[in-house]
C-alpha positions in Angstrom: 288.3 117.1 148.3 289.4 114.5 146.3 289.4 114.4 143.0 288.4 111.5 140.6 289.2 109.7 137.3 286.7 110.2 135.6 286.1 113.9 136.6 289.4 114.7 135.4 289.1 112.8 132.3 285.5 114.5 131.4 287.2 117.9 131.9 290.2 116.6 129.7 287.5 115.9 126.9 285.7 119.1 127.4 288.3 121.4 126.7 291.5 119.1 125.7 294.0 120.4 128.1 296.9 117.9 129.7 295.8 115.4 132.2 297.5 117.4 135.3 296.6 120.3 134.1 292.9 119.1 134.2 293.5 117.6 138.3 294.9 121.2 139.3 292.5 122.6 137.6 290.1 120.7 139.6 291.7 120.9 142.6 291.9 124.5 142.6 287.9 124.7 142.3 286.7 122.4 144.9 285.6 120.0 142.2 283.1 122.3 140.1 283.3 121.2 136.5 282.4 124.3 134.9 284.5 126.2 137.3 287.6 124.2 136.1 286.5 124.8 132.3 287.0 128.7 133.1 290.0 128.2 135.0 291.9 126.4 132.0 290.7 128.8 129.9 291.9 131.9 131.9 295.0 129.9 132.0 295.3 129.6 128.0 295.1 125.8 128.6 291.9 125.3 127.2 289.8 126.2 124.0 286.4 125.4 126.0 284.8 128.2 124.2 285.1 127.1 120.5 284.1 122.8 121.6 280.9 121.6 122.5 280.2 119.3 125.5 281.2 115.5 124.2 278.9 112.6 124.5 279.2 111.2 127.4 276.1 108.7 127.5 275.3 106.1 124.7 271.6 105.8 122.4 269.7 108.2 120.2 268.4 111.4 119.7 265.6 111.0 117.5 264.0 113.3 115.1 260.4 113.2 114.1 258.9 115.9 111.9 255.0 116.2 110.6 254.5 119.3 108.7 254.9 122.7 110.6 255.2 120.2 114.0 258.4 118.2 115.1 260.0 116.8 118.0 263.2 115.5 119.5 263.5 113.0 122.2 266.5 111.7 123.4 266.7 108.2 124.6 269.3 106.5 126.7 271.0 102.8 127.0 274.3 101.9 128.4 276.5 101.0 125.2 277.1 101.6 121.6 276.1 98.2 120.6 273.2 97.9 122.4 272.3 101.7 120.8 273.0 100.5 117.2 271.3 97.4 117.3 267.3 97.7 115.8 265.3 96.9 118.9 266.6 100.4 120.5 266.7 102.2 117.2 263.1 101.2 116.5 261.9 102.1 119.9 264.0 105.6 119.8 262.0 106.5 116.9 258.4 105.2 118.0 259.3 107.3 121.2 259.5 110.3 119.2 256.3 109.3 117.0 253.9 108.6 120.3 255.6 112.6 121.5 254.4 114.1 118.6 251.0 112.2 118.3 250.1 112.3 121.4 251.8 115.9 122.7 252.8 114.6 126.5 253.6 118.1 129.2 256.7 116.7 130.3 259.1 114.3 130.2 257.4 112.8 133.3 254.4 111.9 131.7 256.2 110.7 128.7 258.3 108.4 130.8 255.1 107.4 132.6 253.3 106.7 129.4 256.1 104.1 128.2 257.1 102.7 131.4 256.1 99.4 130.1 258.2 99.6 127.2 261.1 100.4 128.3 261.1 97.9 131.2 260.5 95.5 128.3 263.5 96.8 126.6 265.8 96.9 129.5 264.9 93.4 130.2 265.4 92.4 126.1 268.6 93.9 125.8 270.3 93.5 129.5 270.7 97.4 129.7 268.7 100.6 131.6 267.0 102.7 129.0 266.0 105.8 129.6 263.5 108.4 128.1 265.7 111.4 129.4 264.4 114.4 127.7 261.8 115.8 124.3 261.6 119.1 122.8 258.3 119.9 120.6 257.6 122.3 118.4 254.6 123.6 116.6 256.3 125.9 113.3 254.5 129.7 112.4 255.8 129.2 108.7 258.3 126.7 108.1 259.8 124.1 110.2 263.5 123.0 109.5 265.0 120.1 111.1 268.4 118.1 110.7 269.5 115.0 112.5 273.1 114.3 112.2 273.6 110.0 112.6 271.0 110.4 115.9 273.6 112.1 117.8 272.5 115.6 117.5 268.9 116.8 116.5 267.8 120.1 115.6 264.7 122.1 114.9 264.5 125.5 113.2 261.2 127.3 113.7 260.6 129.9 111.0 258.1 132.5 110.6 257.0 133.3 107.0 254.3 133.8 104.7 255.9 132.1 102.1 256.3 127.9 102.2 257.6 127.2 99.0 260.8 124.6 98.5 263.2 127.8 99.4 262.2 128.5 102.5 261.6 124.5 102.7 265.1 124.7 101.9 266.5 127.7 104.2 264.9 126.2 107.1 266.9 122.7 106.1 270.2 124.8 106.1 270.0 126.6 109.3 269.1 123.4 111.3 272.2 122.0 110.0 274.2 125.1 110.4 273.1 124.5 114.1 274.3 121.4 114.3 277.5 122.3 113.5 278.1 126.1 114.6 276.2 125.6 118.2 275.2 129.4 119.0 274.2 129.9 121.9 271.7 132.4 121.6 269.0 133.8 118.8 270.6 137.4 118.1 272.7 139.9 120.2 269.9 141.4 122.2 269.0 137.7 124.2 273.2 137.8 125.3 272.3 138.5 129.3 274.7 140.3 131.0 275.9 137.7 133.1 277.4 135.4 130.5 279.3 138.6 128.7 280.8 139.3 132.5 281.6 135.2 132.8 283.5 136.0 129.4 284.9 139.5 130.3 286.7 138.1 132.9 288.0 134.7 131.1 289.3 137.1 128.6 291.1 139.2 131.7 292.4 136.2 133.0 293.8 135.5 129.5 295.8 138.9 128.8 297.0 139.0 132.2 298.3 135.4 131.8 299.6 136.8 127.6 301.4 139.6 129.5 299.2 142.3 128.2 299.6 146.1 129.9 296.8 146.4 132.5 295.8 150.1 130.9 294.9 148.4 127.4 293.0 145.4 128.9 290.1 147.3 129.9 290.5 148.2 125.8 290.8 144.6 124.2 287.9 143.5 126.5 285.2 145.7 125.0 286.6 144.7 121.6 286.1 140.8 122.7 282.7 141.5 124.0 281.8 144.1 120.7 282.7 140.2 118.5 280.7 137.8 120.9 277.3 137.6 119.0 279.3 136.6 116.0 280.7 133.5 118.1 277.5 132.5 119.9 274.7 134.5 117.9 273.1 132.5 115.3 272.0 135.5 113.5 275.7 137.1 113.4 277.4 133.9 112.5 278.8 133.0 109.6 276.7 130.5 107.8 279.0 127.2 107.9 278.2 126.5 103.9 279.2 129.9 103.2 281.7 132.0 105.5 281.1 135.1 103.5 277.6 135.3 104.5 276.1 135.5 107.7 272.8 133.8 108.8 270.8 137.4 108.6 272.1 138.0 105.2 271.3 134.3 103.9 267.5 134.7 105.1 267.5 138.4 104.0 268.6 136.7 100.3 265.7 134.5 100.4 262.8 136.9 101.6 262.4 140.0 103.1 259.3 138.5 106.0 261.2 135.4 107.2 262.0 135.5 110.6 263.2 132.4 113.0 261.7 132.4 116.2 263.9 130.4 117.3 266.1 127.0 117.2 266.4 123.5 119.5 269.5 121.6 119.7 269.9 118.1 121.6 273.1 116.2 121.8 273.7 113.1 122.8 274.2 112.0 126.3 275.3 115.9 127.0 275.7 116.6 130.6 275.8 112.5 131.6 278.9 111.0 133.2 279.3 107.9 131.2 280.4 104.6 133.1 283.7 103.4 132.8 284.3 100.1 132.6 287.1 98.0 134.0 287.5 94.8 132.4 290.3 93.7 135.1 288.3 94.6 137.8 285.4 92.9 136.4 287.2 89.6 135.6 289.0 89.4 139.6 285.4 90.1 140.7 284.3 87.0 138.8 287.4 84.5 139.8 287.3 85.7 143.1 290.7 87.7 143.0 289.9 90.8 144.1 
């Protein structure tokens, strides 16, 4: 099949290997993205594992937070200027206030609900907007949140008996160690057993490609696997304002009954293949040249 630009460039951004290292990556899996991701980093081309996912679509996550209930919603236009300007910032945020108001059951019935709007928008500002996606929560204790320049927005839902300005101030600190670290899971115990095979074999791939004897691989794997919640378990990580201390042991230091039951991360325009734009191929189209 063939492979495109701007496949090969969203891979390149994903993992930062070399340009045709990212097209025979794609060529040798028919296309698939994530396929390609694994099959740089079997290669040792990639360090996929340790980046998030770019953004690759333009607008705002917004974060809106009223006592022990919050929301994200992510909203969508076609450029930066357009997503920095006040008309879009202003509706990105009453988007998130009308979510957590009025508590929609999907993002269809959001979208539905402020179809006007946003056709008023798009018209206003020459771009599509889009309400693509929310997240609402509803706190037991404490509810944490952190929005870093409307890129990424977090939530932290914490279970506790005690609301005082620590735990006020713990929940604060794990949202934005969220933001940053990206687990990808609560604790050890939620890792399913088919992403520790996805990594088992990425890190076979890897020692084969290193050179490693084939009777200690079996070995080094188990090792890699017996260190995976502290990569992608927020619990076993290492808190990000203090590598000394994991998240467990910053909790435990604060009280004994505080448990999160769990965390919600939205990044910008993750998973969207943003347009590329072409301004010679935009100005033949206009003189008639092309």
């Amino acid at each position: 099949m063939a492979i495109t630009a701007s496949a090969v460039k969203e891979l390149r951004e994903q993992t930062g290997a070399g340009m045709m290292a990212c097209k025979d990556a794609l060529k040798e899996t028919n296309g698939d993205l994530e396929a390609a991701v694994d099959y740089l980093r079997k290669k040792g081309l990639a360090a996929a594992q340790k980046k998030q996912s770019r953004v690759a679509a333009e607008g705002a996550v917004a974060t809106i937070v009223d006592g022990n209930n919050g929301v994200l919603v992510e909203v969508n236009c076609e450029t930066d200027f357009v997503s920095k300007g006040d008309d879009f910032q202003n509706f990105a945020k009453s988007i998130g206030e009308w979510t957590l108001a009025n508590k929609p059951s999907d993002i269809n019935e959001l979208k539905d609900s402020k179809s006007t709007e946003s056709n008023e928008l798009t018209l206003k500002c020459g771009e599509k907007v889009d309400i693509r996606r929310f997240v609402a929560v509803s706190a037991d204790g404490v509810l944490g949140s952190y929005n870093h320049g409307g890129k990424i927005g977090v939530l932290v839902n914490l279970k506790s008996s005690d609301k005082g300005e620590k735990v006020q101030g713990l929940a604060r600190d794990i949202a934005m160690h969220v933001a940053a670290a990206s687990p990808k899971f609560l604790n050890a115990s939620e890792i399913d057993e088919d992403y520790k095979q996805r990594e088992a074999a990425i890190y076979k791939a890897q020692l084969l490609e290193e050179g490693k004897p084939e009777n200690m691989i079996d070995k080094i794997i188990m090792g890699k696997l017996g260190k995976l919640a502290k990569e992608v378990c927020l619990m076993e990580q290492a808190f990000v304002k203090d590598p000394d201390m994991n998240i467990k042991k910053l909790i435990a230091s604060v009280g004994s009954d505080i448990e999160v039951v769990a965390f919600h991360k939205l990044n910008l325009g993750e998973g969207i293949e943003k347009k590329e734009d072409n301004l010679a191929d935009e100005v033949a189209k206009m003189t008639g040249k092309q």
